[in-house]
Structures are given as C-alpha cells and as structure tokens.
Phi, psi and omega in degrees: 000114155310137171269158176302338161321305219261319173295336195285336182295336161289013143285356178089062146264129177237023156184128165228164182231192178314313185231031180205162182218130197255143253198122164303284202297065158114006164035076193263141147268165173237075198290143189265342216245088200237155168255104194316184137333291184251053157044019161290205180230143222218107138253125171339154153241019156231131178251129182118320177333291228209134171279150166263160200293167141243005143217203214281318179278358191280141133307136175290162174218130159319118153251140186229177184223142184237122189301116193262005151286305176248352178109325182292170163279086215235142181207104333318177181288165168271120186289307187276358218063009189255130178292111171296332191299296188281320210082034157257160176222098168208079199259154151227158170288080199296134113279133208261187196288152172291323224242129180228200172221124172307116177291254176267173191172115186215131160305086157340113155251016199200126193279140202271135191314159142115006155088347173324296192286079180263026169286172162339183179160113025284173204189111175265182191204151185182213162148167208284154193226125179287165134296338149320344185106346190247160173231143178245152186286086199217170145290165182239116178252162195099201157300126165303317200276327161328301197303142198203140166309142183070009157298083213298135167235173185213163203265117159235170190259142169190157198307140157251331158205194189255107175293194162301358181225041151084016153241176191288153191255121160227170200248139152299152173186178201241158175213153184315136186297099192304104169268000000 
C-alpha cells in the first residue's frame, strides 16, 4: 500500500523535503508537515484542495478560482486557467468561505469496492452549497445521524486515515456548526 509521500509525489512534485513540497504548476509550496496530537505528521491528501492551517488560531480554507472576465467561480481551482463558463483564460486564484449550508447527503455503510477508500465506515458524503455560489463535493465530520439538509456547516481538515508509516492522511470535509 502507498503512503501519502509516496501518492503526492506522483503529482509532479519534484522535491520534497521534511517540511515543503515544491509544485511543477506554479512552484506553489505546501507544507505538508503538521503535527497532530500524538506527534504524528498530518499530510494532505490532494495538494492545492485547502490552505493548511499555520499556527494554532488560523483556519483552513478552500482554494478556488475565479474567472476576472466573467466573474464565475470554480471548486477546485482550474489547474490550466481556463473558464468553461466565458472561454477565457483569465483565473486568478480565490480563497473561498469556511461556512456553507449542506445540499444533499447520504451516509455510507460499506467501504466502497476496489480498495480506494481507507477511512472510516460508516462514512457520510453530500454537498455543501458555499455562498459564493459553488457547491462542493466533501465528506461530512461529526454526529452522522446529526446531519439534515440546509444545514450550516462549516469547513475542517481532519485525519481521513493513517498510511504505512504512521502518518495522518488528511482531507477537508464539513462538519455542523456548533450553536
């Protein structure tokens, strides 16, 4: 089984060291290196998806892209620039809202064939409608049975599984809004 080291590198990454990962598209860094709790390591497990937090009071955020011809909104960002909406290719890079309202949503009760999937089970899946206007694709954290259409939530990074070398794989995903 591949480590998360070892899946970002087959993204085109062409160095990585203990804390930075260098990106062929736009020589974005990332740090990948975060330290849990139990003094494991936290790595993304898609790189570009989420800013990671970088000290303790900061939040993660979506990045997406917004076409400066016409205005839409795109999740994920568009890797080449180009807007399907206008055809143009005039993106700049957006961080998008913490806070949506849950579109749709259905609870997983069976890890899905073909071995993809090493999270949790039971496990929900939906998505969330941004106020921007995009609706995203996530996992759902928290109580499962909690969850209800039209619901605010809001966006965290959290472990999705652990690889082979004992670190954390982590993801975005939404989780309800504490009142």
């Amino acid at each position: 089984m591949k480590n998360c080291k070892d899946l970002l590198e087959q993204k085109f990454i062409k160095r990585y060291d203990k804390m930075k990962l260098e990106v062929e598209a736009g020589l974005i860094f990332v740090d990948i290196e975060l330290t849990t709790k139990e003094g494991e390591r936290m790595i993304p497990i898609t790189d570009g998806l989420y800013t990671m937090p970088q000290s303790p009071g900061e939040k993660p955020q979506l990045i997406g892209s917004r076409c400066l011809s016409c205005g839409e909104i795109y999740f994920p960002r568009k890797e080449k620039g180009l807007c399907v909406h206008c055809q143009q290719k005039n993106m700049e890079e957006v961080k998008l809202s913490r806070h949506g309202k849950i579109a749709s949503f259905t609870v997983v009760m069976q890890p899905p064939a073909g071995g993809f999937y090493r999270g949790p089970v039971p496990y929900a899946y939906g998505y969330v409608d941004l106020p921007e206007g995009v609706r995203v694709e996530t996992l759902f954290a928290g109580d499962l049975d909690a969850l209800e259409t039209d619901m605010d939530v809001e966006l965290v990074v959290e472990k999705l599984y652990e690889d082979d070398e004992g670190n954390e794989c982590a993801t975005y995903k939404f989780k309800p809004v504490q009142k």
